[in-house]
C-alpha positions as CSV (number, residue, x, y, z in Angstrom):
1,X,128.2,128.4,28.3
2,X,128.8,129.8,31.8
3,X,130.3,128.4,35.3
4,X,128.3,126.9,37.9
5,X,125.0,127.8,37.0
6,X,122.6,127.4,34.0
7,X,119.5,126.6,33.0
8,X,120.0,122.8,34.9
9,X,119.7,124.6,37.6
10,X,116.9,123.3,39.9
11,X,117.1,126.0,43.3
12,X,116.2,125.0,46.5
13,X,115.1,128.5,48.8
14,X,115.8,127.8,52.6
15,X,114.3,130.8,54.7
16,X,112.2,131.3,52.3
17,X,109.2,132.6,54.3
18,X,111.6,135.2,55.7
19,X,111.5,138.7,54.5
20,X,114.6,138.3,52.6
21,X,114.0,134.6,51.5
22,X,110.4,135.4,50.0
23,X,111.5,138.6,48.6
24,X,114.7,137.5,46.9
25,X,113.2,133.9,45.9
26,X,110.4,135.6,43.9
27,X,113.1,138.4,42.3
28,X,114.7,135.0,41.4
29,X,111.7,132.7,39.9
30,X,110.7,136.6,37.9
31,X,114.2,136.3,36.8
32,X,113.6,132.7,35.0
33,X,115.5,130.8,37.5
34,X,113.9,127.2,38.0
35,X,113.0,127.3,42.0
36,X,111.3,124.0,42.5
37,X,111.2,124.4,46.6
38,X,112.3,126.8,49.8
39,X,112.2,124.8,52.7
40,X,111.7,126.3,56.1
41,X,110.9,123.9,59.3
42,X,107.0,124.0,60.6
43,X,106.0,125.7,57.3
44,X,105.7,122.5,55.3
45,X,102.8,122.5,52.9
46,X,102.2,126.0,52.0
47,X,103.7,127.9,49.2
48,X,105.8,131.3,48.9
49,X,104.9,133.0,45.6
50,X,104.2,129.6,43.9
51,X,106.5,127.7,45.3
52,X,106.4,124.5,47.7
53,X,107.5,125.0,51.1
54,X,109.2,121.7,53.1
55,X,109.8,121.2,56.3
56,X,113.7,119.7,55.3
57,X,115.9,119.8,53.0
58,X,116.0,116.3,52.5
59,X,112.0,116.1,51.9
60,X,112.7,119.2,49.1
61,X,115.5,117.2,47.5
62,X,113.9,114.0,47.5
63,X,110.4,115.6,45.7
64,X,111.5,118.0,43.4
65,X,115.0,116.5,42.7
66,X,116.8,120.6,43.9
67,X,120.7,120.4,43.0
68,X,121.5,124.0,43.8
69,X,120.4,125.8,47.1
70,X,120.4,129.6,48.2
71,X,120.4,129.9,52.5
72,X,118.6,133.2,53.6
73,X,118.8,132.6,57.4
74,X,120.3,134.2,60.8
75,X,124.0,134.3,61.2
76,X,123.0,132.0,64.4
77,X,121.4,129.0,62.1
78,X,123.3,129.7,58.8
79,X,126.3,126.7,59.3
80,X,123.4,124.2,60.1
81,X,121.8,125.5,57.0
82,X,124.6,124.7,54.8
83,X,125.4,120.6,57.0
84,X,121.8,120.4,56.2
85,X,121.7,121.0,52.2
86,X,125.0,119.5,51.4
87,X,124.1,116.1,53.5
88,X,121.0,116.2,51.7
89,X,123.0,115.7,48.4
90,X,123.4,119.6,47.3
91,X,125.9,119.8,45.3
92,X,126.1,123.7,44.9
93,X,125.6,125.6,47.9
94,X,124.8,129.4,48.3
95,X,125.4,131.0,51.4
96,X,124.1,134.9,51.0
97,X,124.1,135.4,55.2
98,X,126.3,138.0,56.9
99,X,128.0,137.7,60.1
100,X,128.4,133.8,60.1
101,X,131.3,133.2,62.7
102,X,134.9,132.6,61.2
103,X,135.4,129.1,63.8
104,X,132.1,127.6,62.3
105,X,133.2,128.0,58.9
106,X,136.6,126.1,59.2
107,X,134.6,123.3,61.2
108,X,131.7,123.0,58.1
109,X,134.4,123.5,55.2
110,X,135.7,119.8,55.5
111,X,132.1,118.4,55.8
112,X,131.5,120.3,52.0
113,X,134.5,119.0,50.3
114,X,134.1,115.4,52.0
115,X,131.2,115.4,50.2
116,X,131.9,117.0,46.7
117,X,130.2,119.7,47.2
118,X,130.9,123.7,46.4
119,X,129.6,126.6,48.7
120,X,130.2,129.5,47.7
121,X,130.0,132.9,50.6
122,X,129.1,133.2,53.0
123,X,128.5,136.8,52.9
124,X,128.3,137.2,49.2
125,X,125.8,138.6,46.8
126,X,125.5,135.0,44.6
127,X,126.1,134.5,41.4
128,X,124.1,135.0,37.7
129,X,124.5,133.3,34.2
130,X,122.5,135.8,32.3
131,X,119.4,134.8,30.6
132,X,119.7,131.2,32.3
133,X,120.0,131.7,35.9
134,X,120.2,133.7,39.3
135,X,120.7,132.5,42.7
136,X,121.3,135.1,45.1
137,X,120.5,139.1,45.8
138,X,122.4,140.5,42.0
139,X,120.2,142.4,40.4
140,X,119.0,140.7,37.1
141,X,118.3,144.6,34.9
142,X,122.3,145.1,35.0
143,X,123.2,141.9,33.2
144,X,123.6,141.4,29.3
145,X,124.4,138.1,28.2
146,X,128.0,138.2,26.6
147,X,131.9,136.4,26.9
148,X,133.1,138.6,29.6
149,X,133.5,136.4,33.1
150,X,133.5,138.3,36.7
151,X,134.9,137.5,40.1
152,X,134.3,139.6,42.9
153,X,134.8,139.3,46.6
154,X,132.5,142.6,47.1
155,X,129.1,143.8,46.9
156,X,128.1,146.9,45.5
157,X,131.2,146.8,43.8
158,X,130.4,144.0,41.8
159,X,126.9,145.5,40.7
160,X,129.0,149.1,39.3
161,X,131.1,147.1,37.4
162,X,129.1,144.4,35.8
163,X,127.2,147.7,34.5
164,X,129.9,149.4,33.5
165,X,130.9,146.6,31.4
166,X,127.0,146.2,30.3
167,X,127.2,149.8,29.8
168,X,129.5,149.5,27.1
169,X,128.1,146.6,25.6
170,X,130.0,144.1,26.9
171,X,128.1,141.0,28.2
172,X,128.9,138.2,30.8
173,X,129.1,134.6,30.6
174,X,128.4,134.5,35.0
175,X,129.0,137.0,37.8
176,X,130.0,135.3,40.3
177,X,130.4,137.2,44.0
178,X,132.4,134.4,46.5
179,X,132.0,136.9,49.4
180,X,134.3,139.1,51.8
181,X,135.0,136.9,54.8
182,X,138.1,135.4,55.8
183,X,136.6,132.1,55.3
184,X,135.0,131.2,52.2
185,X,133.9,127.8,50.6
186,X,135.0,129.3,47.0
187,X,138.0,131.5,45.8
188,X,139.1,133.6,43.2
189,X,141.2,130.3,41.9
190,X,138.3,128.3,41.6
191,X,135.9,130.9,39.2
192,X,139.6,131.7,37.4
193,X,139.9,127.9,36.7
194,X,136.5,127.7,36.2
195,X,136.6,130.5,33.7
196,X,139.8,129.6,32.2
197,X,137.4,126.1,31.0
198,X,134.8,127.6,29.6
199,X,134.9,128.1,26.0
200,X,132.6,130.6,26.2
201,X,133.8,133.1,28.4
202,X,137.0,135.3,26.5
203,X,137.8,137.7,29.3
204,X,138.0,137.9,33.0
205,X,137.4,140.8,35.2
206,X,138.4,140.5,39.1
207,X,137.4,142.4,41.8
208,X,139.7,142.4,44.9
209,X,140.0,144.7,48.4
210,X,142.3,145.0,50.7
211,X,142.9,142.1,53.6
212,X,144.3,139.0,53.3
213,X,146.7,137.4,50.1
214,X,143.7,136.2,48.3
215,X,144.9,138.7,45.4
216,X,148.3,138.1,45.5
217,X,147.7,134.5,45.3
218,X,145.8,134.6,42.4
219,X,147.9,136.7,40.5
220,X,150.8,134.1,40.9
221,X,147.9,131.8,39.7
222,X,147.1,133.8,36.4
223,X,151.1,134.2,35.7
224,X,151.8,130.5,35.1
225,X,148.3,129.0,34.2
226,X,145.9,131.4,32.5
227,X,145.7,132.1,28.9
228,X,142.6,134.3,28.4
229,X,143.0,137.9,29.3
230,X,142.2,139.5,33.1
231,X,141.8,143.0,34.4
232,X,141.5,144.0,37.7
233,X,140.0,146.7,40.5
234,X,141.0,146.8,44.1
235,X,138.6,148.4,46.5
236,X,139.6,150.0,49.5
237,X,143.0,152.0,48.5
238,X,142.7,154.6,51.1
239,X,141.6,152.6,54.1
240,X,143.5,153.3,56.9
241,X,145.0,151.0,58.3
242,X,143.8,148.7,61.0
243,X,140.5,149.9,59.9
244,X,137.7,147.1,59.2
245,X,136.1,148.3,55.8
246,X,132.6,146.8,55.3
247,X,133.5,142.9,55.4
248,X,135.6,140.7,58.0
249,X,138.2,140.1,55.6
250,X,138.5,143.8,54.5
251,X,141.3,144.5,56.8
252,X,145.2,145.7,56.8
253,X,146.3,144.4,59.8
254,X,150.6,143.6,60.4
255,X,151.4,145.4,57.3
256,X,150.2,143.0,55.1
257,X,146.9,143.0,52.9
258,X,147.4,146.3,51.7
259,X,146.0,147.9,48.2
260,X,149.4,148.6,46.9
261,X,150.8,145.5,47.8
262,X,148.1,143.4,45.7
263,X,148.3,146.0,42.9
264,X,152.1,145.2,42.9
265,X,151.1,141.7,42.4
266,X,149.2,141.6,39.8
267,X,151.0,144.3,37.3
268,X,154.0,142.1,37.7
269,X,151.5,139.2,36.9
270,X,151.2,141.4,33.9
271,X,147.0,141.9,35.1
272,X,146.1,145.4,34.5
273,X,144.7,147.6,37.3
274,X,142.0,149.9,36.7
275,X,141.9,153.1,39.0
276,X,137.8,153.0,39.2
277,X,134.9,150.3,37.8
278,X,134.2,152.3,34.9
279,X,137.8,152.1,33.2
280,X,137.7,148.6,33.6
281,X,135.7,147.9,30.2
282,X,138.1,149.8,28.2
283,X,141.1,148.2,30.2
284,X,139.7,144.9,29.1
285,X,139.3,145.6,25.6
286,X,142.8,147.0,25.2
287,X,143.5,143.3,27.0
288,X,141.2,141.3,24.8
289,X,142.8,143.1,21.5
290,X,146.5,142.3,22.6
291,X,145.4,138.7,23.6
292,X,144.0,138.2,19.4
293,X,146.7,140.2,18.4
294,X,149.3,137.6,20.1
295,X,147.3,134.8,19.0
296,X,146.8,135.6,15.4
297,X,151.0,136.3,15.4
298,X,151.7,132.6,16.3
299,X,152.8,130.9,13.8
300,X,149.9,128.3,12.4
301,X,150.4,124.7,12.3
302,X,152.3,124.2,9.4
303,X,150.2,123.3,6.2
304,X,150.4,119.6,5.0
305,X,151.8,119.3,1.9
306,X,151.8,116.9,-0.7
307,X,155.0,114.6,-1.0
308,X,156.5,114.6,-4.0
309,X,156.6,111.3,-5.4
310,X,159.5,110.9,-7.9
311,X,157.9,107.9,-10.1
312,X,160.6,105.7,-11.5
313,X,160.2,104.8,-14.8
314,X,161.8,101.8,-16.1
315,X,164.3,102.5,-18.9
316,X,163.7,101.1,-22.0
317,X,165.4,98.0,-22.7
318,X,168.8,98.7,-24.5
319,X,169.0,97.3,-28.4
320,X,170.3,93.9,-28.5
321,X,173.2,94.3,-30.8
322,X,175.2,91.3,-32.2
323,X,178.5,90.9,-31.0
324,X,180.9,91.8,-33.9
325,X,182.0,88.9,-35.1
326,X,185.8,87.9,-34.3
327,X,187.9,89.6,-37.3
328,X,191.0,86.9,-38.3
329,X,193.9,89.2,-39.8
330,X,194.8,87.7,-42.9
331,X,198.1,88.3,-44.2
332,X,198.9,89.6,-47.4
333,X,201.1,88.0,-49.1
């Protein structure tokens, strides 16, 4: 199994006659992702490596019956992008655009909840269930298809460690990247949840940075709910602070979001820290063997056993015996 995404995917590409939109949506279709449309307004009728181009979103949905969508637009049109797919009926959206203002994304966040629906970014690399599906910009040659789940509000980071893991044979169920702004449609409780129900996926690896409490949340999360094993990697340990780091949420600012502060955090969740991507594999392992070591030291459900059933027999039925007869003393004279 895997979270999200699968192959019931059906992807809907909007920007996709944009240089990134028709160079990611072919990476994606190569991958074996079902894109059934892109939709970019005025470019209705023509076709981007194969596939249909619509004018709207609701023309795409309505035609091809698209459930998942990936937005490859400007910063400037990227919040209409996502209105536009989730009134539509999209009920998974992926936002992959940088530099979408934080005010826009408070005012759209109700509109995708009201509506049942999950974005996930913006700002973020997607997601991929290997072997079934890819929506996003993470390269598909890194991936092995295994029971290892990832969450990662970075990048680059999320591509060394997935191949560090891959590296050392250890596959994924879905990588999923929710993106590095301070505003985000998906969190690191929602893929730990999400991961935590999956049947498939035995161990969890999450990637956090500095800024923010998202960390610090979730490691009060993984305390009281979790059962499958997590490791963890926290970019950005030297950034001074005050200093933006790559993403709008990658920032110490009031003495609060730092590294050692969400390291804290999760070690007294009891969630491993790894000092670099590449000693999070064996991290995990040592996690994974503790985790069947405690489960196979549980004591088992107690065997049935039979009852003893004590049959009563019925006695046999005493002898009748006469009565003895009533004995008259005769006197002797």
């Amino acid at each position: 199994m895997s979270i999200f995404i699968d192959k019931k995917t059906k992807l809907l590409v909007q920007g996709i006659t944009g240089r990134d939109g028709s160079f990611h949506a072919a990476q994606m279709k190569k991958y074996g992702t079902n894109v059934v449309a892109g939709v970019t307004p005025g470019k209705g009728s023509t076709k981007v490596a194969g596939i249909p181009v619509f004018n709207t979103v609701q023309e795409a949905v309505e035609k091809t019956k698209a459930n998942t969508s990936v937005i490859y637009v400007p910063p400037a049109f990227a919040v209409d992008a996502i209105y536009e797919a989730v009134a539509a009926g999209i009920k998974l959206v992926v936002c992959v655009t940088e530099g979408v203002p934080a005010n826009d994304m408070m005012k759209v966040m109700p509109f995708v909840k009201e509506h049942g629906a999950r974005l996930i970014g913006p700002n973020c690399p997607g997601l991929i269930s290997p072997d079934k599906s890819k929506v996003g910009i993470l390269p598909g040659n890194i991936v092995k298809k295994g029971n290892i789940g990832v969450i990662s509000r970075s990048g680059t980071l999320t591509y060394e460690a997935i191949w560090a893991l891959t590296f050392e044979g250890m596959g994924q169920t879905t990588c999923v990247g929710i993106g590095g702004d301070q505003v985000i449609g998906t969190n690191f409780i929602d893929c730990l949840e999400a991961f935590e129900a999956d049947k498939s996926t035995k161990g969890i690896v999450m990637l956090g940075e500095i800024g923010g409490s998202d960390e610090e949340v979730a490691a009060k999360y993984i305390k009281k709910n979790l059962t499958k094993p997590v490791v963890s990697f926290i970019a950005g340990q030297a950034a001074p602070p005050g200093k933006r780091m790559g993403h709008a949420g990658a920032i110490v600012s009031g003495g609060s979001g730092t590294a050692k502060d969400k390291i804290e955090a999760l070690t007294k969740a009891g969630v491993p820290v790894a000092g670099s991507p590449t000693e999070i594999p064996q991290l995990l392992k040592e996690a994974m063997k503790k985790a069947r070591a405690k489960a196979a030291a549980k004591p088992g459900k107690k065997a049935a056993t039979k009852k003893t059933v004590i049959r009563k027999t019925k006695a046999a039925p005493a002898k009748k015996t006469k009565p003895a007869g009533k004995t008259t003393a005769r006197k002797r004279k």
